[in-house]
N, C-alpha and C positions, 0 to 999 in steps of 0.2 A: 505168413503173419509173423514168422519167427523174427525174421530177416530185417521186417521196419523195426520192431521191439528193439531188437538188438542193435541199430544203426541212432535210432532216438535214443538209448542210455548212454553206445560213443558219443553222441552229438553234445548230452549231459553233462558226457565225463570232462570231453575237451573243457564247453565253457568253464567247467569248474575248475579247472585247470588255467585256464587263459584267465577267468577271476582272479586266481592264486598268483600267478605271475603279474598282473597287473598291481594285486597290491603292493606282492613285495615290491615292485620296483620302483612303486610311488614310495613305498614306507624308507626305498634306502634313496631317495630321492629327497624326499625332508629331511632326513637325517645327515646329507651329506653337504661340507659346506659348499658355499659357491666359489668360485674361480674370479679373479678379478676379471679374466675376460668376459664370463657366463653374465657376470653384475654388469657388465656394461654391456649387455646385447641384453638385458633385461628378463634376466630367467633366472626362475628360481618359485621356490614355493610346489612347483610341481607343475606350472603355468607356462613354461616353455621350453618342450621337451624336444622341438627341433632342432636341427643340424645347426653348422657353425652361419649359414646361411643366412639365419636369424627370420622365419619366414612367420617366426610368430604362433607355430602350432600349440595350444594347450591344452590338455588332456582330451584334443578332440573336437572342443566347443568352437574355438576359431576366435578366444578372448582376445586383446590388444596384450601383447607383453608388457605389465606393471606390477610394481612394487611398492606399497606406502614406505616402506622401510629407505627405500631409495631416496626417496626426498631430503633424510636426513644429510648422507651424502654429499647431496645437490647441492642442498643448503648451507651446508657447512664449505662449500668448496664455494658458493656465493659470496658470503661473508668473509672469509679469507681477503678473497680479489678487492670486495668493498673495503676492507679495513687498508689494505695497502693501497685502491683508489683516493683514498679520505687522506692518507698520509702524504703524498705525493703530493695532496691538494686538486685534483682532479676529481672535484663533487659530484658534479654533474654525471658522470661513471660510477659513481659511488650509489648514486641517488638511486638511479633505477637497478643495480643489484639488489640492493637493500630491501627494496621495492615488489621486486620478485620473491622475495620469500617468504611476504606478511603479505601480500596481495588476496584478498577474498577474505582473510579474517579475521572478525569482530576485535578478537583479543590473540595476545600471544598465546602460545600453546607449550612452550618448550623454552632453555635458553638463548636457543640460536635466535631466538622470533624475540626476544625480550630484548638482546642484544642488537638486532635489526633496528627497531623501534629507538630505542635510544642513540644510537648512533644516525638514523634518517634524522630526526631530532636535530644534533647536529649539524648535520649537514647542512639545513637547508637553512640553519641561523648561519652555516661561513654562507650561504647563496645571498645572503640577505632578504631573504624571504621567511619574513618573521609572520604572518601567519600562518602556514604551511611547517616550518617547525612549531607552533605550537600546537597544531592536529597530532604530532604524532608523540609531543609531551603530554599531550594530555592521553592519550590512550594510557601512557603507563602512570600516568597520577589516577585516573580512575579504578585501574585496576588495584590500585591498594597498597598496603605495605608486604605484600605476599611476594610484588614486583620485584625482582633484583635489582633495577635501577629508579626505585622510586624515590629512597633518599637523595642519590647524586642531580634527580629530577629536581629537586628542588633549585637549587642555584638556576640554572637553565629557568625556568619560569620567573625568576626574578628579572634574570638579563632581559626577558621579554618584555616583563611588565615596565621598563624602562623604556622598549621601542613602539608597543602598543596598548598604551594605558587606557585606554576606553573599552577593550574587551573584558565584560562580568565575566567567562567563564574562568577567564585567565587569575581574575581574583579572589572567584571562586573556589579554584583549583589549588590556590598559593592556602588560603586559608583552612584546608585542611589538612597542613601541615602543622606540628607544634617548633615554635622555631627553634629547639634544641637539638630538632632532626634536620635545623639549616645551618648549623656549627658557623660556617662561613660567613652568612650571613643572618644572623639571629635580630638585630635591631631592623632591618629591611623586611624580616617575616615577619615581626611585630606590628612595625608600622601599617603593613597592607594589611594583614588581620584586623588590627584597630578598623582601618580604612573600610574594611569589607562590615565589620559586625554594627560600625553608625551609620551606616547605608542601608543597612538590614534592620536599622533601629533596636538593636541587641546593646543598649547603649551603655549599661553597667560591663559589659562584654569588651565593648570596643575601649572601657577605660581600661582594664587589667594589661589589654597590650599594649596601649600608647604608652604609659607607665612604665613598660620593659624598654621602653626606648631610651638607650644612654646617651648623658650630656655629655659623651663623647663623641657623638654619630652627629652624620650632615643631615640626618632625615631628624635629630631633638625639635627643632625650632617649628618644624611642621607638624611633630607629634605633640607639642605643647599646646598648641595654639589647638590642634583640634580638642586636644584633652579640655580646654578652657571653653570651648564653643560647644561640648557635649555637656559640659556641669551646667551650663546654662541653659541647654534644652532639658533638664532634670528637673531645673529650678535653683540647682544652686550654686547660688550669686557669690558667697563667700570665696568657696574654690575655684569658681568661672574668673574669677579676679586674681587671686594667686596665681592661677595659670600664666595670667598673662602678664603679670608681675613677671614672674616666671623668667620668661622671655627676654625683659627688660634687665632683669640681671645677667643675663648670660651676655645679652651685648657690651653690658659696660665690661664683664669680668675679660670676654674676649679682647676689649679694646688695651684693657690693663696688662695682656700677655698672663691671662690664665686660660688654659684651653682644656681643661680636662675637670672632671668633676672632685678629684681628692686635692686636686691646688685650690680648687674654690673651697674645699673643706678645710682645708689646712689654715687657711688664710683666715678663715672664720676663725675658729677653735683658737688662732695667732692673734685676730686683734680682741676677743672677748677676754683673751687672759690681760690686754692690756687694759682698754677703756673701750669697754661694746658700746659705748654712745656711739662711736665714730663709725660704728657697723649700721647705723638705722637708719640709710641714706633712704631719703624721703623716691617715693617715686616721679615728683616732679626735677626732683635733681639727676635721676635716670634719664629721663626721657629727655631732659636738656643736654646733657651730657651726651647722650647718642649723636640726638640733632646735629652736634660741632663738631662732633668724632669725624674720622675719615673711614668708616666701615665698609664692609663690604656686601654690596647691595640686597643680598636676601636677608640680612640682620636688621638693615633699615627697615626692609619692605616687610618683616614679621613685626620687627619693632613697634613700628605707625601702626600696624595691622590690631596689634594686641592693644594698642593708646588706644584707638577708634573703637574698639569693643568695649572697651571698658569704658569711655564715656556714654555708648550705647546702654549699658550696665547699670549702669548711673541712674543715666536719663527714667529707665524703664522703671527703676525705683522710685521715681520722682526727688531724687537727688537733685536737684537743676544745678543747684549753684557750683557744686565739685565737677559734675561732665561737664557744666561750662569751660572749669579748669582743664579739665581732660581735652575737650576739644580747643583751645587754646594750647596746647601744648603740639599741638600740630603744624609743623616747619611750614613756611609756605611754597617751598621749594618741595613738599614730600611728596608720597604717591596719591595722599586721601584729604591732601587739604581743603579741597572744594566741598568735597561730602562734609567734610568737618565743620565748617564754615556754615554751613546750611543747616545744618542738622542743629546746628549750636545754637541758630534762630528760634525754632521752635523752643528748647529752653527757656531762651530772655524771655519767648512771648510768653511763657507759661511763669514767670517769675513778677512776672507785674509791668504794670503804666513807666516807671521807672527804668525798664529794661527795654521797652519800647523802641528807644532811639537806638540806642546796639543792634539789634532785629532788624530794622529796618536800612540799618547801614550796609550792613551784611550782603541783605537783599539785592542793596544797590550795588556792592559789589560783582553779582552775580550777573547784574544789567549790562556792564561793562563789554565794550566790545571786542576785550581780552575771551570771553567764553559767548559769545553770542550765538554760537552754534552747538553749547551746551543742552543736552537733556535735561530739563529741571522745572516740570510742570506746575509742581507744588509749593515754586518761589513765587511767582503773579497770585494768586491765592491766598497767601499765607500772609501778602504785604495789601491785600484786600482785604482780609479779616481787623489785620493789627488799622489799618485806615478806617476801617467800619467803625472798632471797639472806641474809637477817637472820635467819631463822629464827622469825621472828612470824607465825606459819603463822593465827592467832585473824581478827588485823587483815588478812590476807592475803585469806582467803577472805571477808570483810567488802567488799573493792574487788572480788574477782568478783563476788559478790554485787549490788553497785550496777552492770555489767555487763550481768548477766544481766538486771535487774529495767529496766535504759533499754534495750536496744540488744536486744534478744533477741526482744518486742513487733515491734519495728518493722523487724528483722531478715526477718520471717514477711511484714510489711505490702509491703514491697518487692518482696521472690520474689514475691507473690502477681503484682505488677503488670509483672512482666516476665514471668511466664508467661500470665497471664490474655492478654494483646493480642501476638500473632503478628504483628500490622500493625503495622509502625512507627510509622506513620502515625495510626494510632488510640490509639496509648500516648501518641504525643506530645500529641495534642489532651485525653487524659484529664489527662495532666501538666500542660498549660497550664489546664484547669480549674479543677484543686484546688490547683495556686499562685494561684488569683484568688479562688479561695474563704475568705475570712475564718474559718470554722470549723474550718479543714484543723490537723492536728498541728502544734504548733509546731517539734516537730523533724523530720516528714514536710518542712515550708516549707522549713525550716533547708537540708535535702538540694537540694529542689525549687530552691529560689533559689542554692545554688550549682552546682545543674546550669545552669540559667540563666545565671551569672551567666559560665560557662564563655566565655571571647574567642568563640573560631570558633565554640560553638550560641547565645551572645549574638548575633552578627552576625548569623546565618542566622534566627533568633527578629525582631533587628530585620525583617530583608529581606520575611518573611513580615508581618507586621507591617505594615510599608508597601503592600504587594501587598494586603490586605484595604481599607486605606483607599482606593486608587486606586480598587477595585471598587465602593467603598460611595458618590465620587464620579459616577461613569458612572451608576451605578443610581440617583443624584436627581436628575440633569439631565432638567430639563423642556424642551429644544431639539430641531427636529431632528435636529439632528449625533447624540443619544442612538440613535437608530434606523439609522442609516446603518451600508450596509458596512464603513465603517473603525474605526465603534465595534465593532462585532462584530467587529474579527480584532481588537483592543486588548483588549477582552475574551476572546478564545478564549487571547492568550496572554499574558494574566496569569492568565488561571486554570491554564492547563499548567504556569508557570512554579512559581505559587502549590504544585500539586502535586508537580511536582519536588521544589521547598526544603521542603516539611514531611515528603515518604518521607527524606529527605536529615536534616532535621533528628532525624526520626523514632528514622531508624538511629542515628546519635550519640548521642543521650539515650539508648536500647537500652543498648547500650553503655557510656555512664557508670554508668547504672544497675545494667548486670548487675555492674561492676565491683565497685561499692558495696555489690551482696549478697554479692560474691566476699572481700571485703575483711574484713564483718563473720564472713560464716564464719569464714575464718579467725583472726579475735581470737577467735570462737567457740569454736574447737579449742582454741588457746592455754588460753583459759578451761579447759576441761576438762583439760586437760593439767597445770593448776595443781593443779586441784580432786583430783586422781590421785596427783600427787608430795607436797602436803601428806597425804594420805588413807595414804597406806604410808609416810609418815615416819618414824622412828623417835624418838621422844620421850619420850629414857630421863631418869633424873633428872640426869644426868650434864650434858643441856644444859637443863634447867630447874630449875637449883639456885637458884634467885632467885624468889620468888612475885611474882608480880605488885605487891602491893604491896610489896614490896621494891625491887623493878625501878623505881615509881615513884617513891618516895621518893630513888631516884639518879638519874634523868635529872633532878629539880628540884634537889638538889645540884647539879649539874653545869649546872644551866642560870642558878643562881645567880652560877658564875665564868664564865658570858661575859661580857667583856671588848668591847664595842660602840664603834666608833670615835666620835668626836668630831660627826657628821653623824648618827646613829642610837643609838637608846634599844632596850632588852630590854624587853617587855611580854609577857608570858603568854595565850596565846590562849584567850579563855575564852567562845568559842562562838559570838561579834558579830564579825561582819566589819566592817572600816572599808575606804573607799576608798583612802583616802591610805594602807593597808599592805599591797593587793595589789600582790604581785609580789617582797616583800621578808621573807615565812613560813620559818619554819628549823623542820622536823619533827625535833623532837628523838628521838632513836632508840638502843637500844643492842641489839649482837646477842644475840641467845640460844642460837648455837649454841654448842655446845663447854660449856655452864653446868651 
C-alpha cells in the first residue's frame, strides 16, 4: 500500500512541477519581445509556440496563429502601398487596398481607418464615380468633428454637390457644416445650407445663410433671388422686392465694370457726397438698361427672373397697374416673356372694360402660330370670360370651343397615365420614355419637359442620370478590380441609391402630374360653367339692337380715330401674323349688353 501512496505523491510532485515550468515559460513568453521573423509566422502572445515550421501549435488547443495587434501592421503596410498607388494615379490599385482595411466596419476605428476612408473618398472622385466617393465621405461627415478629416471633408462634398445635386443626403451632410469650418469655400456652404434649411422650411434659417453670400461670389445672384422668394413665402412683400431690386442692381453695377461689393459702396458714398438724386435710378430704368446691355446670360436670366417676381408681387397685392409695368418691362426676346405677356392679361382684365382690348390682344397673340404648340390652357378661358363680361356670348363660346378641342384630348391622356402606374417609379420611367421619344405629343413634350424642367425633379433626374452612367462604367471595365468585393458593394449601392432617387423622383412627377389633371379639370368646369351661363342668357332685343354688321361697321369707325403715338402705327389685323407685332394687338371690342 506503501508503494502506490508514494508513486501518487511522485505523480503530484511532477505535475506540480511541469505546472511550474509551464508557467514560467508562458510567463517568459509574454514577456519576451517578438522577432520580426516569429511576427510574420504569426506567434506571439503565447499562441504559437511551434518550430520555425510554423505548424501553428498553441498552448496545445490547435488555435489558428493570430494576432489583432497584427492588423495594425497590415494595415499600415496597406495604406503606405495605397497612398503611393493614388500618387502614381493608379486608383484602381489604390481603391481596393484602401478597401481592405475599412472592409466590415460600420465606422473607422483608428487613424489608419480614418485615413483609408478619406483617401477612398478620393479616389473614386479621380474614378469619376461620384456616388461611391460620396459613400465613403459621408462615413466621415457622419461620424462628426471627433473625425480627423471631417474639416478637409468638407470641400470634397461641395465638389460633389456640383456633380450630383439631386442627392438630399449629400445636402444634408454639407449643412452640417458651419461654413467657417469651409474656409475655402464659405459662400458655396452658405448657399446649400440656405438651399437645405427653405426645403426643410426652416425659412428664417435658410435667410441668415443666403445673406452670408458675398456680392462677390458667382452663387450672389442665386442666393438673392432665393432670399427674395423666401420673404415672400413669409409674407414679406417689402423685402421680397428689395431682393429682387437686389439683383437688378448688381447687373447694371456689373455692366458698369463694378464687380465687387466695396466699388459698389464706394461709388455710392462718391456720388451722395455729390448729388444722391443721380443715385435713385428708378427701377424701370434698371431693367431697361439690362435689356440693351450685352450681359452675360445668368444675369439676364436672374435679371427677367427677379422682373417677373416682382410683377407677380405686384399682381398678388392687387397692384394691377405697376406689374402691368413690371410685366411690360419684359424684352421680348427674354426667357419669361410669354408668361409675362399672359400673366399681364389677367391684370388688364382685373383693371376694368377699358383694359379689355389690351387683354384680349395679348390673347391673341398667344393664338399665333409663332406658339401654337404652346401650354396655355388658361388663355381660351380667360378670353371666354373677358367675351362673356362683354356680352359676345357667339365669340365666347368660340374660345371654349378652342378649349375643349386642345386641352380636353390630352386632359383624358394625362388621367390615363396617372391612373394606369400605381408605382411611382414606373410612371416615372414611362415619363422619361416618351419625353425621349421623337413622336411623343407636342404638347404631351410641352407638359413632360416642363415636369422636368422642374429645379428639385431636374436635380433628382440629373442625380439619377449620373448613377446610370457610373453603372454603365463598372459594367465595361475589363480589369480585375470589375470582379472584386468592393466593386460589388459600389454597385449594390448605387443601385439602392439609383432606386431610392427614381420611387423619390417617381412620387414628385406623381404629383405634378396629378396636379396638371387637377388643374385642367378645373378650367374644365369653368368651361362648362361658361357654356351654362351663355346658354340661359337672356338675349332680348333690348341688348342686341345693333346687328352684327352694324356693330362692325363701328368698331372700324372707331378704330379709324385711334390716335397711335409717335413710335407706333394702326394696322388692321387681317389674318398674317408678323413677328415684330406680337405682343402689341389691341382687340377691338364693344359690349353688347344693355343694346
Amino acid at each position: 500500500m506503501g508503494a502506490p501512496r508514494a508513486a501518487a505523491a511522485l505523480s503530484r510532485a511532477r505535475a506540480r512541477a511541469l505546472c511550474g515550468a509551464l508557467a514560467l515559460l508562458l510567463t517568459l513568453t509574454l514577456a519576451a519581445p517578438l522577432s520580426p521573423r516569429a511576427a510574420a509566422q504569426g506567434m506571439g502572445m503565447g499562441m504559437g509556440m511551434g518550430a520555425d515550421n510554423g505548424a501553428g501549435m498553441g498552448m496545445g488547443m490547435g488555435m489558428q496563429p493570430f494576432d489583432a495587434q497584427d492588423a495594425v501592421p497590415a494595415a499600415k503596410q496597406n495604406l503606405t502601398e495605397a497612398l503611393n498607388a493614388y500618387k502614381r494615379g493608379d486608383f484602381l490599385r489604390a481603391s481596393l487596398l484602401l478597401y481592405d482595411i475599412i472592409k466590415g466596419k460600420e465606422t473607422a476605428v483608428d487613424p489608419i481607418d480614418e485615413q483609408a476612408e478619406y483617401t477612398l473618398g478620393k479616389t473614386f472622385y479621380r474614378l469619376n464615380l461620384y456616388q461611391a466617393s460620396l459613400e465613403f465621405f459621408l462615413r466621415i461627415s457622419k461620424a462628426g468633428r471627433q473625425h480627423k478629416y471631417f474639416k478637409t471633408t468638407c470641400k470634397w462634398l461641395y465638389y460633389l454637390s456640383r456633380k450630383i445635386p439631386g442627392d438630399d443626403k449629400l445636402l444634408e451632410n454639407i449643412a452640417a457644416y458651419e461654413p467657417r469650418e469651409c474656409l475655402e469655400f464659405q459662400n458655396e456652404v452658405s448657399f446649400l445650407r440656405g438651399q437645405f434649411f427653405y426645403k426643410r422650411g426652416e425659412l428664417e434659417g435658410a435667410l441668415t445663410d443666403l445673406g452670408r453670400v458675398s456680392r462677390d461670389n458667382v452663387l450672389y445672384l442665386k442666393a438673392t433671388f432665393l432670399k427674395g422668394v423666401t420673404y415672400s413665402r413669409l409674407g414679406r412683400v417689402k423685402e421680397a422686392l428689395t431682393s429682387f431690386a437686389q439683383i437688378l442692381r448688381y447687373a447694371v453695377d456689373s455692366y458698369n465694370g463694378i464687380s465687387t461689393a466695396a466699388e459698389s459702396a464706394f461709388k455710392r458714398a462718391a456720388v451722395a457726397g455729390g448729388d444722391a438724386a443721380d443715385d435713385q435710378v428708378s427701377t424701370g430704368r434698371l431693367i431697361d438698361t439690362i435689356a440693351q446691355g450685352d450681359y452675360k446670360r445668368d444675369v439676364k436670366y436672374f435679371s427677367q427672373l427677379a422682373v417677373l417676381n416682382m410683377a407677380r408681387l405686384l399682381y398678388e397685392q392687387n397692384n394691377n397697374l405697376k406689374a402691368i409695368r413690371y410685366y411690360d418691362y419684359m424684352p421680348i426676346n427674354g426667357f419669361f416673356w410669354l408668361e409675362a405677356l399672359f400673366e399681364s392679361s389677367w391684370a388688364l382684365f382685373r383693371m376694368g372694360e377699358q383694359y379689355h382690348e389690351k387683354a384680349l390682344g395679348n390673347l391673341h397673340t398667344l393664338n399665333s402660330p409663332f406658339f401654337v404648340d404652346e401650354y396655355a390652357p388658361e388663355a381660351p378661358i380667360l378670353r371666354a370670360v373677358i367675351l362673356y363680361s362683354r356680352c359676345e356670348y357667339d365669340k365666347a363660346l368660340e374660345a371654349v370651343g378652342d378649349f375643349r378641342r386642345v386641352y380636353e384630348p390630352l386632359l383624358g391622356l394625362l388621367d390615363g397615365y396617372v391612373k394606369d402606374f400605381a408605382d411611382p417609379k414606373q410612371l416615372y420611367d414611362f415619363l422619361r420614355q416618351i419625353q425621349r421619344d421623337p413622336a411623343s405629343s407636342s404638347r404631351v413634350m410641352q407638359i413632360l419637359n416642363a415636369l422636368f424642367e422642374d429645379r428639385e425633379l431636374n436635380r433628382i433626374n440629373a442625380h439619377i442620370s449620373e448613377l446610370e452612367r457610373e453603372l454603365k462604367v463598372i459594367e465595361a471595365a475589363q480589369s480585375a478590380w470589375a470582379t472584386s468585393d468592393l466593386a460589388n458593394y459600389v454597385v449594390q449601392t448605387i443601385e439602392f441609391t439609383s432606386s431610392t432617387s427614381s420611387n423619390r423622383a417617381g412620387e414628385m412627377a406623381k404629383r405634378r402630374l396629378t396636379r396638371v389633371v387637377e388643374e385642367l379639370r378645373d378650367l374644365q368646369g369653368k368651361a362648362d360653367a361658361i357654356d351654362i351661363e351663355i346658354a340661359t342668357a337672356e338675349r332680348s332685343d333690348a341688348k342686341l339692337s345693333l346687328s352684327g354688321v352694324e356693330l362692325q361697321r363701328q368698331l372700324e369707325a372707331d378704330a379709324k380715330k385711334r390716335t397711335p403715338d409717335e413710335e407706333h402705327i394702326y394696322w388692321p389685323f387681317d389674318g398674317e401674323y408678323w413677328r415684330d407685332e406680337l405682343g402689341y394687338y389691341l382687340y377691338s371690342i364693344k359690349s353688347k349688353c344693355g343694346r
